[in-house]
C-alpha angles and dihedrals in degrees: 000000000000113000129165092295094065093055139071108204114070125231120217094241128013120201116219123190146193130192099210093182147011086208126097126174087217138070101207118194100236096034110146099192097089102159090068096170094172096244114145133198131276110244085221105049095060092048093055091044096057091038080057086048099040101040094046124121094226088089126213147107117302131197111192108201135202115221141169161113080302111332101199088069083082101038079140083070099036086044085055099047102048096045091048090048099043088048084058131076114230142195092228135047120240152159143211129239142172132186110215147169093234095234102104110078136121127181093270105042084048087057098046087058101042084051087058112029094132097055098040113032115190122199120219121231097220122167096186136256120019101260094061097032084061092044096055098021108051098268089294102136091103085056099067125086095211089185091061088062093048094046094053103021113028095154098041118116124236129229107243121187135187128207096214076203104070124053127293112265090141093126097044084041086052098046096056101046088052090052092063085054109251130135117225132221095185140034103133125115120297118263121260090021106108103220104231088220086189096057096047117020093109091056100047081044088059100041091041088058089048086055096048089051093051091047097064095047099064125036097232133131107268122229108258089253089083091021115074119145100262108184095058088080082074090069103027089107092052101051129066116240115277133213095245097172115071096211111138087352114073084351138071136178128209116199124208094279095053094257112140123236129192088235138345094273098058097071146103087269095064103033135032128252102272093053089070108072079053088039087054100044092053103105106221107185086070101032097167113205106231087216111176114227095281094060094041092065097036106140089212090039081119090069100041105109118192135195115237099203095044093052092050081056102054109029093024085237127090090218103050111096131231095243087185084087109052095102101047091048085055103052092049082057092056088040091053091042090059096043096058092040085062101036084053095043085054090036097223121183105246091057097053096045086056105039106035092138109024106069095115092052094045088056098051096039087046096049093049096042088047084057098049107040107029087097097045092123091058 
């Protein structure tokens, strides 16, 4: 699989990545690793494979991140590996990051980490109120300390998932993540899961109402359900598709056995065995979206982010979208778009702060979206 070494130009950040481990202590319901074997990570390995990164000549910031399965079932790896590299000098700047449950935890490995908060950061996979958490999570909502996240990561932002199976409590979900004082950088409907729009547009309109009044009545950054940059739509016809998603391109992921993967979902954990000599041939860095003539001409098809891996799952291509989807994504256009007309009418801070320049572009985004989409229910 292609990585940095095999490139000459040199990306701004680049995302590595080790599975630890193809455990987890929990079933989640949307859980897309279904080949779990149990194997687990060489403590060597990784450590060669992060001197040969952060070493290299091809400078740039690196954030070496621990996966899994769950990786804090081998904290004794992640411990290790931390202490050897920060007892080391480097070419190149770098953190470390891992992205956990919560549930793993024991007195002393809370402390390790608490020790050294500033130097590991580790994001939270949180689906809201307990009630749906446990729904989705294993009944492990009891497990988290929740007040060991705010203490050494108050501004990190949590994981939120949302089983498009079960029924809609995403504003309710939102609300109370926000009211013990996290941003998110999720909530949108798990991968590899198509939405049934039909079934369920008058629920995500509801709770997608409840979201924009909530919105204007606290001056927060809004999760990027209801947050999507709007104004770029003004320009969308004038610029050529880009490659939004790093995989295989500034990120690579080692499995337990030291092979490299463009993500985390294109590993063994996700897809069998014979799915890997057509897996290895797939060029990543120029990954073209087959988009038939309605998305070609989408006047948000800017926004319109795809999983690669999810697509490859359900429609056996990378670049065939997941058109489930289509209606939902629109209507968080015209959401958004609602959302910023009102924060810049009442010139809030965070608006301004985020849009000095793009007015222009926001009203004319705004004004089109609002023409296309304000029927979508119909």
């Amino acid at each position: 699989m292609l990585d940095i070494f095999a490139r000459s130009e040199r990306p701004e950040r680049y995302y590595l990545i080790f599975l630890l481990t193809h455990r987890c202590n929990l079933n989640c319901s949307y859980c897309y690793e279904y080949n779990r074997k149990g194997t687990d990570a060489r403590e060597e390995f990784i450590k060669e494979t992060i001197s040969k990164y952060l070493d290299s000549p091809l400078t740039c910031d690196y954030e070496i991140t621990f996966f899994g399965g769950e990786p804090l079932l081998r904290t004794d790896i992640i411990k290790n590996v931390c202490e050897w590299a920060w007892s080391k000098k480097w070419k190149n700047n770098y953190i470390f990051y891992a992205n956990t449950n919560g549930t793993e935890f024991t007195e002393v490995t809370k402390k390790w980490f608490s020790l050294n908060h500033k130097k590991i950061w580790l994001g939270l996979s949180l689906d809201g109120t307990k009630i749906t958490h446990d729904r989705n999570r294993s009944g492990s909502f009891d497990k988290i300390d929740l007040s060991f996240f705010q203490k050494n990561w108050p501004k990190q932002s949590v994981k939120m998932t949302i089983d498009p199976r079960h029924p809609l409590t995403l504003a309710e979900d939102i609300i109370f993540i926000h009211n013990l004082g996290f941003p998110i950088n999720g909530a949108d409907f798990a991968e590899g899961f198509p939405v049934d729009w039909e079934s369920m547009k008058n629920d995500i309109v509801i709770e997608m109402d409840k979201l924009l009044d909530y919105y204007l009545t606290v001056d927060i950054a809004p999760a990027p359900i209801i947050d999507m940059r709007v104004e770029e739509c003004a320009t969308s016809n004038k610029i050529e598709y880009k490659k939004w998603c790093g995989a295989g391109t500034n990120m690579v992921a080692y499995d337990t056995d030291g092979r490299s993967y463009p993500c985390t979902y294109f590993t063994p954990l996700t897809f069998p065995a014979e799915n890997f000599n057509e897996i290895q041939s797939i060029d990543f860095h120029n990954i073209n979206l087959i988009d038939d003539a309605e998305c070609r001409d989408c006047y948000i098809k800017s926004m319109c982010l795809t999983c690669y891996g999810a697509n490859y799952e359900l429609n056996h291509n990378p670049g065939v979208r997941d058109k489930s989807k289509c209606k939902f994504v629109k209507l968080r256009a015209l959401y958004s778009s609602k959302l910023l007309v009102e924060r810049f009418l009442r010139r809030e801070n965070y608006y301004i702060e985020r849009y000095p320049e793009r007015s222009l572009m926001l009203i004319e985004a705004t004004m089109r979206i609002n023409e296309l989409y304000k029927d979508i229910l119909t």
